[in-house]
C-alpha positions as CSV (number, residue, x, y, z in Angstrom):
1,X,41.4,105.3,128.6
2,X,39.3,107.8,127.2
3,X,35.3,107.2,126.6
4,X,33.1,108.2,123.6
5,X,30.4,109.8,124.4
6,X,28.2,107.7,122.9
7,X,29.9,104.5,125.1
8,X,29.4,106.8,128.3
9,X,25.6,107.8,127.2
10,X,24.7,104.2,126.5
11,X,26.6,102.7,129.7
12,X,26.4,104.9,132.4
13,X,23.5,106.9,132.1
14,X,20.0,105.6,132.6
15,X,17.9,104.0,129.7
16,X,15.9,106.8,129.9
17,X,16.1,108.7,126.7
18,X,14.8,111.8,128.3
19,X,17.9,111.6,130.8
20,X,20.1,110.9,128.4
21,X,19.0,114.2,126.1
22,X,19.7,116.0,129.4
23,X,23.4,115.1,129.6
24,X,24.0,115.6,126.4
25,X,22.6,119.1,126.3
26,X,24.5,120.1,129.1
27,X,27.9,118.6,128.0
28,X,27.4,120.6,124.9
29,X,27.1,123.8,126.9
30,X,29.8,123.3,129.5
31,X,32.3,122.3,126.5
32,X,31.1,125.8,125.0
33,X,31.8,128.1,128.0
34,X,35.7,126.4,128.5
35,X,36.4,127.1,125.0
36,X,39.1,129.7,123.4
37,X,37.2,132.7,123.6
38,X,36.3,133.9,119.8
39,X,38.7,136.7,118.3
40,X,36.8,139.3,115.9
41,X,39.8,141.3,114.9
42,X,43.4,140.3,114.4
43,X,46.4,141.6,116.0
44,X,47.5,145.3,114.5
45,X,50.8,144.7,112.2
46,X,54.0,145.8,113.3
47,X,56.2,148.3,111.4
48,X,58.4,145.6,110.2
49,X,55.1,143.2,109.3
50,X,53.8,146.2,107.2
51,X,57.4,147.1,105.6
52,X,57.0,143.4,103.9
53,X,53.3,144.0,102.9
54,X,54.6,147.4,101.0
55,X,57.1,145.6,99.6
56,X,55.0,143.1,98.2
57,X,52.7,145.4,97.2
58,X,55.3,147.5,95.2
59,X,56.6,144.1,93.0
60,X,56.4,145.4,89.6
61,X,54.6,142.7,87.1
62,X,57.2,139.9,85.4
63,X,58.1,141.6,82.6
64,X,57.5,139.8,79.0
65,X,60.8,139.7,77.3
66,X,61.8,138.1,73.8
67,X,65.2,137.0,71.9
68,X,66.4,139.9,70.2
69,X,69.5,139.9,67.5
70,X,71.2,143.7,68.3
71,X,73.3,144.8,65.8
72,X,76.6,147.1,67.4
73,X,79.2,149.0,65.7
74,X,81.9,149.5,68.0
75,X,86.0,151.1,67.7
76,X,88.2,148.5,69.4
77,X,90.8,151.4,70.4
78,X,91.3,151.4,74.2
79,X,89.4,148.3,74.9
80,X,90.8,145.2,76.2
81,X,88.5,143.0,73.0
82,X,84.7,142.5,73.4
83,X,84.1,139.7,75.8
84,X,83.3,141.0,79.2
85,X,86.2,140.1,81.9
86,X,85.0,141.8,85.0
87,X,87.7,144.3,86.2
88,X,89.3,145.4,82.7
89,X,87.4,147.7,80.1
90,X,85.8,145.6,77.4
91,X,82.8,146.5,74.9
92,X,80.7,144.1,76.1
93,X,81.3,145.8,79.6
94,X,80.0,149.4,78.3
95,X,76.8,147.4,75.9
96,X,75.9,145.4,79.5
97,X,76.0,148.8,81.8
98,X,74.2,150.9,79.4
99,X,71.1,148.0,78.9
100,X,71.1,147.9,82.9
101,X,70.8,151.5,83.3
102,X,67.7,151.7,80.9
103,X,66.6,148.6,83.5
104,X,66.3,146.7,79.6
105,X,67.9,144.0,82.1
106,X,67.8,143.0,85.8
107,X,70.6,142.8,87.9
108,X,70.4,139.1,87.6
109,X,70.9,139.1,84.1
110,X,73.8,141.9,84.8
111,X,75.8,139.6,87.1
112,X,75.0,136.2,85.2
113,X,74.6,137.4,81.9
114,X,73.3,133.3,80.7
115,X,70.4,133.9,82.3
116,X,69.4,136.0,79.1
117,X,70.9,133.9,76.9
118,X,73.9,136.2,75.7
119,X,75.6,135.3,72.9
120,X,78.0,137.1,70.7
121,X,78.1,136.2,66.7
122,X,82.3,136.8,67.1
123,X,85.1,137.3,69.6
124,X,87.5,140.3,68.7
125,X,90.4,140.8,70.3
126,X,92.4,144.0,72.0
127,X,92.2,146.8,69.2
128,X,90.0,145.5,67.1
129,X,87.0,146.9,65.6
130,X,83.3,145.4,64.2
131,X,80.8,147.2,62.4
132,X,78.2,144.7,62.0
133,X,79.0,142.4,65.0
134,X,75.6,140.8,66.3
135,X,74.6,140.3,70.3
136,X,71.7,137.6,70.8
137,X,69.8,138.2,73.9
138,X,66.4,138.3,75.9
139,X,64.8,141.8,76.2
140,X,61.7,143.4,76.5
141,X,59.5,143.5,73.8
142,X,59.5,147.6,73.2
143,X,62.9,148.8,73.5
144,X,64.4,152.5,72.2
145,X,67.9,151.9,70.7
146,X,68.3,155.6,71.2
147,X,67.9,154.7,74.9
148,X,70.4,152.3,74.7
149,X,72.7,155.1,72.4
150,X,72.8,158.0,75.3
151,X,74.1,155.5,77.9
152,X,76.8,154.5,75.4
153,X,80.2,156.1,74.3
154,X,80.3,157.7,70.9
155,X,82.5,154.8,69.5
156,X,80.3,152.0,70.5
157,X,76.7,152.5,68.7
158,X,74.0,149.8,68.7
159,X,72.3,150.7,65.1
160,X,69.3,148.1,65.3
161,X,67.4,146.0,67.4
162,X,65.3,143.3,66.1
163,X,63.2,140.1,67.0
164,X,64.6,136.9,66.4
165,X,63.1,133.7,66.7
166,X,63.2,131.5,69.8
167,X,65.8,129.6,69.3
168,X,68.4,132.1,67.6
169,X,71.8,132.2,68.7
170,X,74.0,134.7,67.2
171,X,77.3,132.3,67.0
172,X,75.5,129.0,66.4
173,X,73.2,130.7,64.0
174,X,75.9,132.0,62.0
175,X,77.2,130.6,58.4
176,X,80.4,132.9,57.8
177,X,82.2,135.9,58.9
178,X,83.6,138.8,56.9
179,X,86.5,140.5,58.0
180,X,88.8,143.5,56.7
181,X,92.2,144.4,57.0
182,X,92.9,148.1,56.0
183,X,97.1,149.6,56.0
184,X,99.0,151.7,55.0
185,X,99.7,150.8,50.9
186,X,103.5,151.2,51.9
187,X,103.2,148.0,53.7
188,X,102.8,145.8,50.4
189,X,105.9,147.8,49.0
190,X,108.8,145.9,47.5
191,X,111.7,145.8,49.6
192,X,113.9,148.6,48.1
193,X,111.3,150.9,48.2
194,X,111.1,154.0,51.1
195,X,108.8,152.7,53.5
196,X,107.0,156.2,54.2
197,X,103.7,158.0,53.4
198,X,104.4,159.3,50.1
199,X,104.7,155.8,48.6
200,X,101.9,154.8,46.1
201,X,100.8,151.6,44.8
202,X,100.2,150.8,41.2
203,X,98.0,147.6,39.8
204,X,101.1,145.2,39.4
205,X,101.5,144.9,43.0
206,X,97.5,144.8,43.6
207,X,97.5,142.4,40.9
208,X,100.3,140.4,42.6
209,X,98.0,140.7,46.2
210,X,95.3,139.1,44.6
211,X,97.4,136.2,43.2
212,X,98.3,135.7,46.7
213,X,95.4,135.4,48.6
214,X,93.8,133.0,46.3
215,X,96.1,130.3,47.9
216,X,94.1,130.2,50.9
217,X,90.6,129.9,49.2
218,X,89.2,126.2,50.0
219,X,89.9,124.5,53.3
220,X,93.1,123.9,54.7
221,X,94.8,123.2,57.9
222,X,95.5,126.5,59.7
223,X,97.4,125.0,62.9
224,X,100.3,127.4,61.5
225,X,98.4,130.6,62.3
226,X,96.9,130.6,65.7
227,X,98.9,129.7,69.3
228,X,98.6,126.4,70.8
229,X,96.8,124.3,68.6
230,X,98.1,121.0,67.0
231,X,98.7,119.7,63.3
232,X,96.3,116.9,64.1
233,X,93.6,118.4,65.6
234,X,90.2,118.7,63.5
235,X,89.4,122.1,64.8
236,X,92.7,123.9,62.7
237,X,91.1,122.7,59.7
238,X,88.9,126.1,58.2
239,X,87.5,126.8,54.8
240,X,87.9,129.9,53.5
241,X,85.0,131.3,51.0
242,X,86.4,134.6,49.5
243,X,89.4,136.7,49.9
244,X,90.0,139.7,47.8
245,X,92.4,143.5,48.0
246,X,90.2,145.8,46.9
247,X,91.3,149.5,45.3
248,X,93.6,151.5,47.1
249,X,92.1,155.3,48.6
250,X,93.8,158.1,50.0
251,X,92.8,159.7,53.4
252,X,94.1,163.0,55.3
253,X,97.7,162.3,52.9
254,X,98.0,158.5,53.6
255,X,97.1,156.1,51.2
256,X,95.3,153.2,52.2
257,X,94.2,149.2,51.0
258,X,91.7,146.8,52.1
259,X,92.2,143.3,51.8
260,X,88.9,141.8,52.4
261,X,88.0,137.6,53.7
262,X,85.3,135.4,54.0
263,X,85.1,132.2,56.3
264,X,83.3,129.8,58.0
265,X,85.3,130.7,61.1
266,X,88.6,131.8,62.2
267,X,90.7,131.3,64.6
268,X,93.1,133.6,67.1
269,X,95.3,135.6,65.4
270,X,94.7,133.8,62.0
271,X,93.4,136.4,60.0
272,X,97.0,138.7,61.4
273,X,99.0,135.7,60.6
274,X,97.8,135.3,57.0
275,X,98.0,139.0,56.2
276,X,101.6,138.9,57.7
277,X,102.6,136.1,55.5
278,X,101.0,138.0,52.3
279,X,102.9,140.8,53.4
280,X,105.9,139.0,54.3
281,X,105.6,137.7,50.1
282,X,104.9,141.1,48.9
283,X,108.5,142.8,50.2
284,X,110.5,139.6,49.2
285,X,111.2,138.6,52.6
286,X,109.5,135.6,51.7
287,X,108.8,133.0,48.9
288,X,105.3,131.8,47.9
289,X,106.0,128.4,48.7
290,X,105.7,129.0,52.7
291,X,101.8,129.0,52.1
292,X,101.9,125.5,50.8
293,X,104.2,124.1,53.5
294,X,102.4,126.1,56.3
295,X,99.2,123.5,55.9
296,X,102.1,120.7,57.1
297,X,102.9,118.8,60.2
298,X,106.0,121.4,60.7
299,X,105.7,123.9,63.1
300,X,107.0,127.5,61.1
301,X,108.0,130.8,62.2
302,X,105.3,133.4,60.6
303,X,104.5,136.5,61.8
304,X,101.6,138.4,63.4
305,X,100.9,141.7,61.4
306,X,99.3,144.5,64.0
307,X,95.7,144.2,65.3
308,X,95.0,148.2,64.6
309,X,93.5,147.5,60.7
310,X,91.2,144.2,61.8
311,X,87.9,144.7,61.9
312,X,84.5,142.5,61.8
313,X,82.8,143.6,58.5
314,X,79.1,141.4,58.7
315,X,77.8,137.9,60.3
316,X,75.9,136.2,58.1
317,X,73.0,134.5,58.3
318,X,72.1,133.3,54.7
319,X,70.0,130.1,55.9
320,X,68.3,131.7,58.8
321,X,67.0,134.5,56.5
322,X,66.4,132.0,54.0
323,X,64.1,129.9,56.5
324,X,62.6,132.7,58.9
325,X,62.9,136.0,56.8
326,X,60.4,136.3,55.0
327,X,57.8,134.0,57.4
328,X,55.7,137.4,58.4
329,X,56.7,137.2,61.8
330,X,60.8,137.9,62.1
331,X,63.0,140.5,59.7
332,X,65.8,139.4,58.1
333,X,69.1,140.0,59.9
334,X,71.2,141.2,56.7
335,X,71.3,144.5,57.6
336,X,71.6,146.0,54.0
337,X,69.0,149.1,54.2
338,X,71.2,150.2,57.5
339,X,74.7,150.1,54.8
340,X,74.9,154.0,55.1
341,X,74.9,154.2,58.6
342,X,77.9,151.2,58.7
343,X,79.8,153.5,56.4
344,X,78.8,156.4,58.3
345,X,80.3,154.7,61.1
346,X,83.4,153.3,59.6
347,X,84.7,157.1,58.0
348,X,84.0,158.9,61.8
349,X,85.2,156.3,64.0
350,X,87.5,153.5,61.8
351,X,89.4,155.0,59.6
352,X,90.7,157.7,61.3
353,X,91.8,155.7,64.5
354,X,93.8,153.7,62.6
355,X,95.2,156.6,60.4
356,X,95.8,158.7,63.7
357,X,97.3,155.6,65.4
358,X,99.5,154.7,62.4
359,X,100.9,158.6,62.3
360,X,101.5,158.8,66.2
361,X,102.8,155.3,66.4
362,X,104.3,153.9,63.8
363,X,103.0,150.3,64.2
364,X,103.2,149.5,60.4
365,X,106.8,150.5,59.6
366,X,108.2,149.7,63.0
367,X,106.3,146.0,62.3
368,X,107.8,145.9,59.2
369,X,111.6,146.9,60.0
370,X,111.3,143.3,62.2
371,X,109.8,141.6,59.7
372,X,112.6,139.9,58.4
373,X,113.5,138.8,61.6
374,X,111.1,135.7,61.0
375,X,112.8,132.8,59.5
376,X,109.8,131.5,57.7
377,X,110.9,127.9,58.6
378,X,110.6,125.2,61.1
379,X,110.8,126.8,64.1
380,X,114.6,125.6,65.5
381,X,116.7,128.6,66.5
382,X,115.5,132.4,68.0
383,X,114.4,134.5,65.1
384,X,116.8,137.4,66.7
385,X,119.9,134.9,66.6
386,X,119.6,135.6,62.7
387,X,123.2,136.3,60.7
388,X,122.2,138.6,58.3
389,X,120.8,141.5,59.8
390,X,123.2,144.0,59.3
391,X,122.6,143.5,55.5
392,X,119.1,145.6,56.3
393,X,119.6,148.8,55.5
394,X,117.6,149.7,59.0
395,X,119.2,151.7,61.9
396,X,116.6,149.0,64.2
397,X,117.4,146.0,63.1
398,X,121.1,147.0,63.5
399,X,120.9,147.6,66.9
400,X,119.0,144.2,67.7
401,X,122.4,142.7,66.0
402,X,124.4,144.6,68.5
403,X,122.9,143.7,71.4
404,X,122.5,140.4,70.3
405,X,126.2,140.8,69.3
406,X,127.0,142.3,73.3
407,X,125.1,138.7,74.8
408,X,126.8,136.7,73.1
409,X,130.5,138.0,73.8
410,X,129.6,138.0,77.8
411,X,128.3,134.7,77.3
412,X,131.7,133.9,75.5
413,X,133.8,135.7,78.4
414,X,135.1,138.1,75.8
415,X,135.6,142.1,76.9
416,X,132.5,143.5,75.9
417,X,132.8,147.5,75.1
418,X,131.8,149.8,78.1
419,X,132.2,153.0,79.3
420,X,135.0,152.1,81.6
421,X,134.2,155.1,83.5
422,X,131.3,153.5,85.0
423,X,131.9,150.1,86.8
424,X,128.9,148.1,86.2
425,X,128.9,143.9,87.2
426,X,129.8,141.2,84.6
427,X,126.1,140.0,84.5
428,X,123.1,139.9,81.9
429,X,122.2,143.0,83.4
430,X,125.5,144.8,82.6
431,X,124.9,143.2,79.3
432,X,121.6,144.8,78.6
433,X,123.1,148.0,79.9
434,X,125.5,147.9,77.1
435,X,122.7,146.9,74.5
436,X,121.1,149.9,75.7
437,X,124.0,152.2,75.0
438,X,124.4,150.8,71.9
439,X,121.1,151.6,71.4
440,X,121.6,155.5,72.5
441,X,125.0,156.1,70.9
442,X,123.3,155.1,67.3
443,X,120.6,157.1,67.7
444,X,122.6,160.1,68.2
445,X,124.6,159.4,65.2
């Protein structure tokens, strides 16, 4: 059991007080001389202690950053779309790479790109093309868009950068989008007519275009032109603000048309789907009345005209500008003094990828040569199975008959017709062999 001091003074000591100040002073002094010895100077840091302090020390200040609205212009040719999928080549990819280069973001923000609140005003798919699309995002408050521009390939350009308030989001922010959809004019030809570059159309088929397209003005249920969606869910339902063809106009000897729409939202591959129908109308291949039945229950076969013409014209922000434009603080995010730079953009970049693509590739009048494969109904029997192919006058169509033509008589166990100098097995295989004969023997007819 241990004793106070004061116990042990006042028990064991004398009543002296003179004693007892004696005891104490020496306890004092013994209890001084066993103690830790006193250190003036700390231990020297070792190399790895005074690695950490450097490090420290070299910590650059947090920096301040705000949410920015960055408009980007950008030629979907050779991209896989816009949304970043690590491990393909996407816009977003090239935009995210060229902001971490310019350190504009930390590698944090590179490999978790929610961290600076990322947002995109509209997806776009493989192909496609945007000249006003709008990226919301945190970055510091001085940034050079030129910086940004040097990093970047020649068809992706980011043409502003402006402050946006707190809580901006470029998607949820957003009250419409405006898309195009330019082709060749031979596409809206009537059937009998060559499908080629010389063809030129006149005002009663632009006429007839804009008759067309008024059926999808208002909202309507647009299960019918997207992939896995159903009749009853509230989502298919979009309204549809504008849609217009504007005038025809004729570049490096190919005449071309704009069809132009306005919507809250759209859907995948809706826009495609809606200009393949109007299309599909145009040439006779089908009747009006597949608009009106396309908003039913019934699932139809419509087709998907190519992605090469679609591009993102403007996001708009009517009520945002309406609310924070003109508030002294934020600019309004309509763009229109930077219109000359968009169509800067669109003749050196746009146009001539999809004039250049259409001449090497044919996607337009190869698209349309199957276009009458679609049935244009409810969706019961394989579009290729149809009868009345060989009444096409097209040397493609034809041979999709034949080899449709070669299945079904090995199916049937008939004698198919084959080089009986080469012994091939009675299988699919042999079958496709054929087809692709047939394929060879017409084309050197």
């Amino acid at each position: 059991m241990v004793l106070s001091t004061r116990y042990l003074l006042k028990t064991v000591l004398p009543t002296n007080s003179v004693c007892r100040s004696l005891f104490a002073a020496t306890l004092v002094l013994t209890r001084t001389m066993v103690s830790d010895p006193i250190i003036t100077q700390k231990h020297p840091l070792s190399e790895d202690d005074e690695s950490i302090v450097s490090k420290k020390q070299c910590i650059e200040p947090r920096v301040k950053r705000k949410k920015c609205a960055v408009l980007l212009a950008y030629s979907g040719q050779g991209y896989l779309g816009l949304q970043r999928n690590k491990g393909t080549k996407t816009v977003e990819e090239e935009l995210l790479q060229a902001l971490k280069a310019n350190n504009l973001i930390t590698d944090e923000g590179f490999e978790q790109i929610q961290t600076m609140h990322f947002q995109r005003a509209a997806r776009t798919d493989k192909g496609v093309s945007a000249l006003r699309q709008i990226i919301s995002l945190l970055l510091p408050e001085e940034v050079n868009k030129e910086v940004v521009n040097n990093a970047l390939p020649e068809q992706i350009r980011v043409l502003d950068i402006r402050r946006a308030t707190k809580g901006f989001n470029s998607k949820n922010s957003c009250d419409g989008r405006t898309y195009s959809y330019t082709c060749p004019t031979f596409a809206f030809a009537p059937q009998e007519a060559t499908i080629d570059f010389s063809y030129r159309i006149d005002s009663t088929v632009i006429d007839k275009i804009n008759e067309i397209v008024k059926n999808f003005l208002g909202c309507h249920n647009y299960h019918n032109y997207t992939s896995k969606k159903k009749p009853g869910d509230p989502s298919a339902q979009r309204y549809m603000v504008s849609f217009y063809c504007d005038k025809p106009f004729e570049k490096d000897g190919i005449e071309l048309i704009s069809l132009y729409v306005r919507g809250q939202s759209f859907m995948l591959h809706q826009i495609r789907k809606m200009v393949g129908v109007i299309i599909a109308i145009c040439r006779g291949v089908a009747n009006i009345d597949v608009i009106e039945r396309s908003w039913k229950q019934e699932r139809l076969d419509l087709p998907i005209a190519p992605g090469l013409g679609l591009v993102l014209e403007e996001v708009h922000y009517d009520k945002y500008n309406e609310k924070f434009g003109n508030d002294g603080m934020h600019e309004r995010l309509d763009f229109v003094e930077l219109n000359e730079q968009v169509s800067e953009f669109r003749a050196k970049h746009i146009l001539p990828t999809i004039i250049k693509v259409e001449k090497e590739e044919r996607s337009m009048q190869l698209w349309l040569e199957q276009l009458p494969l679609h049935t244009f109904e409810v969706r019961s029997e394989h579009r290729h199975m149809r009868t009345d192919i060989n009444e096409l006058n097209s040397p493609g169509l034809a041979t999709l008959q034949a080899a449709a033509e070669l299945i079904e008589k090995e199916q049937n166990n008939e004698e198919p017709v084959i080089d009986t100098n080469v012994e091939l097995p009675h299988d699919n295989l042999s079958t496709l062999a054929d087809a692709a004969q047939a394929m060879s023997s017409s084309k050197n007819k």
